[in-house]
N, C-alpha and C positions, 0 to 999 in steps of 0.2 A: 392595379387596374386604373387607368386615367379615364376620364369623364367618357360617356359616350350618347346617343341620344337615345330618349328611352325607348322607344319604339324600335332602334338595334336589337339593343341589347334586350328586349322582350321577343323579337323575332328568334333571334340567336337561342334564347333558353326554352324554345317549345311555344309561346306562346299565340303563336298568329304571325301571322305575315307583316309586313313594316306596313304596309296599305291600309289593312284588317286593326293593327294598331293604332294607327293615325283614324280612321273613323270613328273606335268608341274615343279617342283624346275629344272628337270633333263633340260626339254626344255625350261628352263629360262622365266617362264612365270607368276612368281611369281617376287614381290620385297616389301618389308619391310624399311618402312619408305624411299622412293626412290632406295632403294640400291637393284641389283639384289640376293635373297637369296640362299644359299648353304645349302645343306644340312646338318645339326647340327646344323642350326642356333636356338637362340631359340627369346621368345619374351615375353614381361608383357604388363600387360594391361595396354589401351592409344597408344598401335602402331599402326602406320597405314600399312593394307598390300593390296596391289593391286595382285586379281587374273583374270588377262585374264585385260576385262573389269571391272571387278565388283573391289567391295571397300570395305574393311573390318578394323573395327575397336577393335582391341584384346577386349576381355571383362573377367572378374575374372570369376572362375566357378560358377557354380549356385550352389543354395544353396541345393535345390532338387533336384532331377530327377525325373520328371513330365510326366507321358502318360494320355492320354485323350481317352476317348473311345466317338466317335460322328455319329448319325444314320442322316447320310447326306439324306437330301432331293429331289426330282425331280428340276432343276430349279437351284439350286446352283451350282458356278465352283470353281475348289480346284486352283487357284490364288491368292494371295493377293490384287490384283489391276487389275479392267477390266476396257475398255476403252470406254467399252461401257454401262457400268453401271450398270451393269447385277452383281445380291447379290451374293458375294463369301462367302466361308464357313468361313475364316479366320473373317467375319467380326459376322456371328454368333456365335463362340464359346469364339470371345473377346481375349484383348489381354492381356499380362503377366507384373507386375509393374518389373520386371526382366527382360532378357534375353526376345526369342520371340518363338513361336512356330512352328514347324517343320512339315510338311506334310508327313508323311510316305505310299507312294501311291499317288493313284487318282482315279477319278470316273467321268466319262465325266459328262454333265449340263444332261443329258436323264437320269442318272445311280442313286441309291439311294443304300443306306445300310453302314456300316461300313467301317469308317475312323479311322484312331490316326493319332496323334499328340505327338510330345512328343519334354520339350525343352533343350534334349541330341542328341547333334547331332550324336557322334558314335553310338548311338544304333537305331538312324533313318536309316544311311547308312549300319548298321547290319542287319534291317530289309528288306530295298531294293533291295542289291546286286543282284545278281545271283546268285552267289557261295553259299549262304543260304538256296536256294531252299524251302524256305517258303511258307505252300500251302495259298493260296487264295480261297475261295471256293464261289459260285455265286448260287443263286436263281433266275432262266433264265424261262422267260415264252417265246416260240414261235409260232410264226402262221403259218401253214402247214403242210404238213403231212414229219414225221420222221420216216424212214427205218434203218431195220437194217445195210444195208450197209451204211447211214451217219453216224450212230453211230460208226459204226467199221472205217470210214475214218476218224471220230476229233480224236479218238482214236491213229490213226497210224499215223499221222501226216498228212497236210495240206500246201503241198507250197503256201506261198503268198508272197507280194512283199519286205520284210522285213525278207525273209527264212521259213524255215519249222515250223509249228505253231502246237501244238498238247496241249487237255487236258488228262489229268493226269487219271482222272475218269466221269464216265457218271453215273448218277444214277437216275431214272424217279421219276418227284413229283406229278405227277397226272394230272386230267384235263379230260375235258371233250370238245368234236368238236373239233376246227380247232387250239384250243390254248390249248398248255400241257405244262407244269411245268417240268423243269429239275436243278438237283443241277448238275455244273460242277465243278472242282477241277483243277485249273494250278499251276503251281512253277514260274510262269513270269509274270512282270508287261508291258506287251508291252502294246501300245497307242491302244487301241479301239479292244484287242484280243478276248474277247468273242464274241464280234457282229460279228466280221469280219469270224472267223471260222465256226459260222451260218451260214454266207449269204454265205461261199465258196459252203453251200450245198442246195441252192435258198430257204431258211427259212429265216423267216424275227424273230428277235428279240422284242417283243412290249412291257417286263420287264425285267429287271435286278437290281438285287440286292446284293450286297454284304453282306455275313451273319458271314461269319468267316475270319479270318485273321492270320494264324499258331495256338495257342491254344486259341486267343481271339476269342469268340464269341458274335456277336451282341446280347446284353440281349433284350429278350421278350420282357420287361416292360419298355425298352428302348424308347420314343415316338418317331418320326421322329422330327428331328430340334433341339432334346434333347442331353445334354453329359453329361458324368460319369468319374470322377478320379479313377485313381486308386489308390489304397492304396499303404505302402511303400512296406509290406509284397509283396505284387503282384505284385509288379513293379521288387523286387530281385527275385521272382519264373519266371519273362517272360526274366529277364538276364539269370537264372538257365537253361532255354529251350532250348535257341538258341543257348547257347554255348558261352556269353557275358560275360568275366570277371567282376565284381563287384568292380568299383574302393570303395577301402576303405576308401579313404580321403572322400566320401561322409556322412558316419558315426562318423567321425572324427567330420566333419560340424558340422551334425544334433546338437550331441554331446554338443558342442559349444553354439551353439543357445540354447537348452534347459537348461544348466546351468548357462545361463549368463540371461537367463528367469527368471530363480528360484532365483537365485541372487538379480535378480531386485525387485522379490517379496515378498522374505524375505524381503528387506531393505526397502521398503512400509508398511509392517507388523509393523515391531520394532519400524518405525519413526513416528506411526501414520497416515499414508499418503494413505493406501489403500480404496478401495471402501467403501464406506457406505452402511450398507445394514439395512431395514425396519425391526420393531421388530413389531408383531402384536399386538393390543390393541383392548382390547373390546370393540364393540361401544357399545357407550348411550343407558341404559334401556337392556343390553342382561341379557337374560336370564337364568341362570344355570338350 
């Protein structure tokens, strides 16, 4: 890995956004291998950098850029480590012989439906910002009766105790009695935002589901508990979306890898040394 500035390469491994970096550097709240960092500084992999509390250890880039598409279950929490023992998600989708993987979101332990993952850290905090406005779209079943004026108040917004809370769109998914199906649509990952704008209108929430995620959509055939890679092609089409430059050195990579593959398999070829593979022989007494 050659030199890069530290605020990349802490974007790149989960840490914060290059901006978010650059400000605790401002409020001195970063240091690299003991020493308080300035901005310029840069770093290779094996440095040690202390942010806040936490502890980071530079790591070369990955060799992919990896998203995961996971239809999270009721019962699961998006943690890595509960203390109470209670199955997190990170321990169902398994973990990476590389780098590690990234939570883009969350979904309380009550919540199911679509999650990523992915182990690019700038395109995880591309996906979370704000400033992205990435829609989030939910599969909300509640129990009670819904008037037009609650739909026109989540609509227009909702003061609660974290400011004004509003969804984007309301659009009815059926249902029958005291529990009806709605898809709602936000741009914000606040902590517990759909239930919370429900109950501002004494409806109680009894599903929730996450179905889409900006143009990712939870596939059908997706089982709960199950996950899906994404291909490379689709991985450069959801950079294409968001507005996420395409670092190029990643193709370089791939590049790399695959001809130093075929290198390897040539020279297995020519030296004899490659697999053996079975040549069919007739058994005893066949018959033509």
């Amino acid at each position: 890995m050659t030199q890069e500035r530290v605020q990349k390469a802490l974007a790149r491994m989960g840490y914060g956004s290059r901006r978010e970096i650059e400000r605790l550097i401002g409020e001195e709240k970063i240091r690299i291998n003991g020493q308080l960092a300035k901005l310029g500084d840069h770093v290779s992999a094996g440095d040690k950098v202390n942010i806040g509390n936490r502890r980071a250890i530079i790591k070369s880039e990955v060799n992919r850029i990896r998203v995961l598409l996971y239809n999270k279950p009721e019962g699961e929490i998006c943690t890595e480590k509960d203390d109470e023992g209670r199955p997190t998600v990170f321990q169902s989708i398994g973990r990476l012989k590389e780098g590690r993987w990234i939570g883009v979101g969350r979904l309380d332990i009550n919540s199911s439906g679509l999650l990523l993952f992915t182990n690019y850290g700038e395109l995880a905090n591309h996906l979370m910002h704000p400033s992205s406005e990435i829609e989030r779209e939910y599969a909300v079943r509640v129990h009670g009766e819904v008037t037009k004026e609650m739909i026109k108040n989540l609509l227009a917004g909702v003061e609660l105790e974290d400011g004004k809370l509003k969804f984007d769109q309301i659009s009815d998914g059926g249902g029958q009695g005291a529990n009806h199906w709605y898809h709602v649509i936000i741009k914000e990952g606040k902590n517990r935002e759909v239930r919370r704008l429900w109950q501002s209108q004494d409806v109680r929430v009894s599903r929730l589901t996450r179905v889409r995620y900006g143009s990712l959509v939870l596939p059908r055939d997706l089982k709960v508990g199950k996950k899906v890679e994404l291909s490379l092609d689709e991985v450069k089409v959801l950079f294409a979306e968001i507005g996420l430059e395409w670092p190029e050195s990643r193709d370089e990579t791939s590049k790399a890898i695959r001809d130093k593959t075929k290198r390897s398999s040539i020279k297995r070829h020519l030296h004899g040394t490659g697999p053996k593979t079975k040549t069919s022989r007739p058994r005893s007494g066949h018959k033509k």
